[in-house]
N, C-alpha and C positions, 0 to 999 in steps of 0.2 A: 125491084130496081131501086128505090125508095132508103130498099134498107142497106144493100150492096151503097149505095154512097155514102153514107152514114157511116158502113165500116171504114171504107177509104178514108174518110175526110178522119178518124178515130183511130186509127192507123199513123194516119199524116201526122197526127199531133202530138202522138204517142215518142214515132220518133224523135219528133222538134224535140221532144220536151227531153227524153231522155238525150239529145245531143247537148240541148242548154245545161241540163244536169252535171254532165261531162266537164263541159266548160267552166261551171261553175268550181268543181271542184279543183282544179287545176289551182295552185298557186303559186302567185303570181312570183311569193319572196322563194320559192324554193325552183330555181329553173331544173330543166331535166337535160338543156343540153346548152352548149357555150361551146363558143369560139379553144378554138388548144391555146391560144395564146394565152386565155385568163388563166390557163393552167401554166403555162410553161413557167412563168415568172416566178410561181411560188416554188415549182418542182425546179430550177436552177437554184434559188434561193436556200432550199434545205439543203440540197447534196452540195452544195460547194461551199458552205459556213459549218458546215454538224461535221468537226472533223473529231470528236468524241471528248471534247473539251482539256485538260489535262489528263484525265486519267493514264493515255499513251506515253505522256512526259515521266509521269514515276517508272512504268516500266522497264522503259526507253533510258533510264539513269539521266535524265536531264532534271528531275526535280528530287526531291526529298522532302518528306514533312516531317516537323517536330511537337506537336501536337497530338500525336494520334498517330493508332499505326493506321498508316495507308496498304488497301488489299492491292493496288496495282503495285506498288514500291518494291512489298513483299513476296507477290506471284500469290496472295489467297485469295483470288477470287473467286466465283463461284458460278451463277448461272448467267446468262446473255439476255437479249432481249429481243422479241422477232418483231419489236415497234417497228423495224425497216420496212415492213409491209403496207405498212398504215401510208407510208409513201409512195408505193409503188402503187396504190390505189390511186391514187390522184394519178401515174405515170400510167395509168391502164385508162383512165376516163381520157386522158389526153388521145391517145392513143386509137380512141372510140370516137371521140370530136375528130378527127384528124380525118379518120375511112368517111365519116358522114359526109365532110366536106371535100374530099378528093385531095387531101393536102400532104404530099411525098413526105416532103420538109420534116413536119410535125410528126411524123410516124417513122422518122429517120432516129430523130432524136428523144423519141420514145423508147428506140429500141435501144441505143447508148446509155437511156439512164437504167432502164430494165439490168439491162449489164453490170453496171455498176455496183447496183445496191445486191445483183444476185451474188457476183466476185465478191463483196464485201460480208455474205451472210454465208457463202461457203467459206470463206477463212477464216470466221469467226467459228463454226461449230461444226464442220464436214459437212454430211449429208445434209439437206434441207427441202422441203416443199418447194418443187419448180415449177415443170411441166404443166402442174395441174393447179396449182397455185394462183390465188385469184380469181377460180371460175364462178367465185361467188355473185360477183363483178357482174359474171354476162348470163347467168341462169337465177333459173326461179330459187333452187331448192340449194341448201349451203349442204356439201359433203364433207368432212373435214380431207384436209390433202395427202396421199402417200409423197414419201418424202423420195428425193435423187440421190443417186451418190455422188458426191463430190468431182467426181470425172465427170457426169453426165451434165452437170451442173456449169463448169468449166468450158466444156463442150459446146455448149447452148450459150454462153457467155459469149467465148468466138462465133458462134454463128451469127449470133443478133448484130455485132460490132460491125461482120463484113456485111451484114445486110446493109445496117445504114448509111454504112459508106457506099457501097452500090444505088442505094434510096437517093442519096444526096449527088450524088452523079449527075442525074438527068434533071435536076434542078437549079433553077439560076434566079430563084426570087429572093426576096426580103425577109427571112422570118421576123413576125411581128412579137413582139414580148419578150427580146430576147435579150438580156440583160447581161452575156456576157460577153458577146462578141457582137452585138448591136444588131445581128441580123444576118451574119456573112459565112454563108453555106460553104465558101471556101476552107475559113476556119475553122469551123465543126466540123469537116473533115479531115484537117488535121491532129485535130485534139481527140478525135474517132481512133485514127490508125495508131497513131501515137498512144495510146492507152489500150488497142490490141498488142503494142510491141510489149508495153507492162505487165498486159495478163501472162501473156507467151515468158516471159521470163523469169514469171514468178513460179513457172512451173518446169525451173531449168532442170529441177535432180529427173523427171521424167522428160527427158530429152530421146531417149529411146523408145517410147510410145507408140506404135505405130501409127493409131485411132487420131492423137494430137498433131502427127509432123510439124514437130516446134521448130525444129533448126529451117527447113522448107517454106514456112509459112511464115517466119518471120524475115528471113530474106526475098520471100516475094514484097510484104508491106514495103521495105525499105527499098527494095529498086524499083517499084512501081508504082508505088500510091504516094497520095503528099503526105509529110509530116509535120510535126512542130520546128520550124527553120528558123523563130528567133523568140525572143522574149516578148517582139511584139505578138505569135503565135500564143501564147501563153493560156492555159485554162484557168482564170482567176476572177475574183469576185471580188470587185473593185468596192470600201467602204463608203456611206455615206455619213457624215453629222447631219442625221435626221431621226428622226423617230421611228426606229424599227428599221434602220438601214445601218446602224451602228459596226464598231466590230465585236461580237462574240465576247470578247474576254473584258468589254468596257465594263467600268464599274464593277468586276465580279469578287465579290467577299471572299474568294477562293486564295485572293493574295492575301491574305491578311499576314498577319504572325507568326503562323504556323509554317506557309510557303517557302521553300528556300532551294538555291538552286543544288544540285548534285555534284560532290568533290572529283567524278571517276571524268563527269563531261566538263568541268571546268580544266582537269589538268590535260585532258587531249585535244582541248583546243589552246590551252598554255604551252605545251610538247612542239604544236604545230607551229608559236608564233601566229595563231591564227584572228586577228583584227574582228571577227563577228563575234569575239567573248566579250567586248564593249557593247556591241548592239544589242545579244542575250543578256547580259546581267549588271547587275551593279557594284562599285566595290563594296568590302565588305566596312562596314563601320569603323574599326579602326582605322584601316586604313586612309577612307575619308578623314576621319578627323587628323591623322599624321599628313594632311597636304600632298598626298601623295598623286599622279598622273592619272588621268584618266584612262590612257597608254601604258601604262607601266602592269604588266601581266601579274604580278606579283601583288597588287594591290587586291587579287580575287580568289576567291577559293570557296569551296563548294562542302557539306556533309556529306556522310560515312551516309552510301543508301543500304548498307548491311549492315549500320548497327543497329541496335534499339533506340527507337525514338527519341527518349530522354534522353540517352546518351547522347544526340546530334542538337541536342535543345540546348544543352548547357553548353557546346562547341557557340550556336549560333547568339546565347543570351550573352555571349561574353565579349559579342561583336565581330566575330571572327567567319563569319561566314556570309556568302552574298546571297543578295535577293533578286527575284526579277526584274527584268527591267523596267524600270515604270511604264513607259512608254505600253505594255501590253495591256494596264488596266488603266489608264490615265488620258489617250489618247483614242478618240471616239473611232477614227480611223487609220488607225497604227498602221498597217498595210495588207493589201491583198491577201486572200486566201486561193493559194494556188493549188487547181484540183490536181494538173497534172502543166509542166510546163517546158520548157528548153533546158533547162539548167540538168530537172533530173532526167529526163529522155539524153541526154549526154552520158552520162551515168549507164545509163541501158546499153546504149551505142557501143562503149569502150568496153562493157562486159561482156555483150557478143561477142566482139572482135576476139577479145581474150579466148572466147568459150569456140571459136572458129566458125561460128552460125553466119558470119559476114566479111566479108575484105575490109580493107580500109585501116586506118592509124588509130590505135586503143591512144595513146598519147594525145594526140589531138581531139579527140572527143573527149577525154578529161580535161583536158586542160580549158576547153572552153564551157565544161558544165561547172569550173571551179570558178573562171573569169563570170560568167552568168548569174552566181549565186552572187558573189560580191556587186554585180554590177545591181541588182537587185535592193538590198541593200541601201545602196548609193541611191539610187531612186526614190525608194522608201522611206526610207527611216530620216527625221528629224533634225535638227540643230546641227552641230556638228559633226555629229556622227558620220554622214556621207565621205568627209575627207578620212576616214579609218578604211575605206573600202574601194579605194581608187583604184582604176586600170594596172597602175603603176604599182600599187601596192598588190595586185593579184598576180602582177609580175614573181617581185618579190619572195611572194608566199612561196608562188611555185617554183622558185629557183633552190626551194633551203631541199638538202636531202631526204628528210623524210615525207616531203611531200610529193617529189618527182617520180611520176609512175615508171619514166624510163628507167628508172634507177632499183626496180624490183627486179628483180632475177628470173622468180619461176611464176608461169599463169597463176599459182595460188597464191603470192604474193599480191599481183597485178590485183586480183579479184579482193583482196585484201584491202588494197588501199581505196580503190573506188568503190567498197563498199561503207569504207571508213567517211570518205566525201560526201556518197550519198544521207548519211546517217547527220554529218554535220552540219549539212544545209536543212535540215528537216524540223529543226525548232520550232512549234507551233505551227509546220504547217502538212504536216506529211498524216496523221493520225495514226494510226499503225501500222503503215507501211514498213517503216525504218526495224518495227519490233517483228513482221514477217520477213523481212530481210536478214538478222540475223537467226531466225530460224531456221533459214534456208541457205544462207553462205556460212553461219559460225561467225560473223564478225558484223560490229565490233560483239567480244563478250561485253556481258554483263554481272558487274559485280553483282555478290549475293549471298546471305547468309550461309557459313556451309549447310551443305546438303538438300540444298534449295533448288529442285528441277526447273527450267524455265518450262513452262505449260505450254500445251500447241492449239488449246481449244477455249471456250465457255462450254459451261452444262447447258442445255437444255429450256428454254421457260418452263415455269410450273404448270402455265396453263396449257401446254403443250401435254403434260399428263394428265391433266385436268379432262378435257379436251378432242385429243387425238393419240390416247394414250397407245393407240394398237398399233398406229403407223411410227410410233417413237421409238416406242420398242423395239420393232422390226426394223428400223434406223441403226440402233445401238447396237442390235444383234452382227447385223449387215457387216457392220464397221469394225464392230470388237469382238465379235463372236461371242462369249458366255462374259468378257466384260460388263464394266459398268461403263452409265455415262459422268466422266472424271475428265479433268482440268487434262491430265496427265497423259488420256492418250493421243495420240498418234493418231494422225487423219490420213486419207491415202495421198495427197500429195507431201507427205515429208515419212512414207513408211520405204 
């Protein structure tokens, strides 16, 4: 008996001890779980400022460098980078915080960013790690991931979007952290649906699908769900002059000397009489010095983004060429960065209409994503500049011929100009949206050295062969058949 207690009491102390053990090793600086809110702030923070800094602008023919060849400017670029995951990692811990605590909300807008960055990693290179992507997350043992095809990916893209819209249905709190709509579940559902109508449209040339029913599905969002209904609706990430709140392009050496804006986007917005070539850029040197308007369209002009470099160097060393606008490195908070807003969701609207996915006036919904852009604008932008963008003046604009969409003849026209609209509101704020736009309507083109294909992809990461060399392979197989993985081909949404 004696001894039987002795075990007990030897037992007892054994597990104390190994409980205090336990405890002891826990630290304290490294928690294992947190509230979604500590996440959400930072995970709104990356996807609504990282719109891939300039690089989309050379593409895009809104910049030119004279410096150096630039690989966006030229179409040389080369491989991608699957860093978007290192994000979604934080949007999966959210996500994990979110089921701990019973919280709809937080697992709503989980799944919107999920969406986001996966639409962004299949346009970027087709096929991609989805499905299984991540499980490193919630299991002990890391597998490297087989990759999706681009449909599948797409697919799972709309599904996550109507969940969270479904998620955010039956909720009516506060989100806590939320830093771009302050908390208001109403609005996250619009900027939800609203950015399903984007995905669905970006995959207009499969409009025949049967697996997508894009024309179907897109006309349910719009007569049933809420959307983006004004600028106050707007997905944007409002600046601060603070430390680590700034905007993106403050201070960035990227403007230096080298920077200059593009001749082919200075004369389509000169063509149009268009009032935001003051907001975008500055006159050119001469001009300044001849006292010339700040108004006066003539006083701006842009380089050759198909010459060779030094050839646009000696255009621009001789004064003859304009620069950014200061206001983009100068001003700590220039204005918003808009993920997705009223202005382009107008844009969307009119091209439906166009494309027959909806009833309703293509006219009228351009004309107020045109009124929207300006109105923005006028909002934003600094000193004077607001009176170049008046109501009055978006009158104006849209009364001259070639800006009036009535005034197009045939749907490819229509689709023409409103993609011309969409493309010209996108200055610093769209990332590559404008440059998968015109891979997918043909407009606007882009100037380009001859014999220069515009690219529909990135390669690859290295350490993707490094890596997961089997499942890359069988990616590339998947896609190209005995191709290579090249800038050049063809992903299934533009084959």
């Amino acid at each position: 008996m004696k001894n039987l207690t002795i075990y007990i009491i030897a037992l007892a102390l054994f597990v104390t001890s190994c409980k205090d053990f336990e405890e002891m090793n826990v630290d304290p600086n490294r928690p294992t779980q947190a509230h979604p809110q500590l996440l959400l702030t930072n995970i709104e923070w990356s996807a609504f400022q990282a719109f891939g800094g300039t690089s989309p602008l050379y593409a895009q023919k809104m910049l030119v460098q004279t410096d150096g060849e630039n690989t966006s400017q030229y179409y040389k670029w080369d491989r991608g980078s699957f860093d978007t995951y290192y994000q979604l990692r934080n949007v999966t811990k959210m996500m994990e915080e979110a089921t701990r605590i019973k919280d709809n909300s937080y697992l709503a807008l989980g799944k919107f960013f999920r969406a986001y960055y996966f639409f962004d990693l299949a346009l970027t290179f087709g096929d991609v790690p989805y499905s299984q992507a991540l499980l490193a997350e919630v299991q002990d043992t890391y597998v490297p991931a087989p990759y999706d095809s681009q449909k599948a990916v797409f697919l799972g893209v709309l599904k996550e979007l109507e969940e969270a819209n479904t998620l955010l249905k039956s909720e009516n709190n506060i989100i806590a952290g939320d830093i771009i709509y302050k908390g208001s579940i109403q609005k996250w559902q619009k900027l939800i649906n609203s950015f399903r109508l984007k995905v669905l449209l970006s995959l207009s040339s499969k409009e025949s699908d049967a697996d997508l029913k894009i024309k179907s599905a897109f006309a349910q969002i719009v007569n049933s769900e809420p959307i983006i209904e004004s600028a106050a609706d707007d997905g944007q990430l409002v600046f601060l002059d603070q430390q680590g709140n700034r905007y993106p392009e403050f201070n960035s050496s990227s403007f230096g000397s080298g920077m200059y804006m593009d001749s082919t986007f200075i004369r389509r917005l000169q063509d149009r009489e268009d009032p935001r070539l003051f907001i975008y850029s500055t006159q050119t040197k001469l001009a300044s010095e001849a006292g010339k308007a700040l108004t006066d369209f003539t006083a701006y002009e842009g380089g050759d983004p198909a010459a060779p470099y030094a050839q646009v160097n000696i255009k621009a060393t001789a004064g003859k060429t304009s620069k950014v606008n200061d206001r983009y490195h100068k001003d700590p908070t220039t204005e918003p960065r808009v993920l997705l807003g009223y202005s382009e969701l107008q844009f969307i609207l009119a091209e439906a209409v166009v494309r027959g996915w909806i009833t309703g006036d293509a006219n009228t919904y351009y004309n107020k994503g045109v009124k929207a852009s300006f109105k923005f604008y006028e909002t934003y932008s600094k000193g004077v500049m607001p009176s170049y963008v008046t109501e009055a003046k978006a009158d104006q604009y849209l009364a001259r011929p070639i800006n009036d969409l009535s005034q197009a003849l045939t749907a490819e026209q229509k689709i023409e100009r409103i993609a011309m609209q969409r493309y010209l509101r996108s200055f610093f704020q769209s990332g590559w949206t404008a440059y998968y736009n015109t891979l997918r309507t043909g407009y606007p083109d882009y100037r380009r050295p001859a014999g220069v294909a515009l690219p529909f992809r990135w390669i690859y990461p290295q350490n993707e062969y490094n890596v997961n060399s089997e499942n890359v392979a069988s990616a590339i197989k998947a896609q190209f058949g005995e191709g290579k993985d090249l800038i050049s081909q063809k992903t299934w949404m533009f084959k």
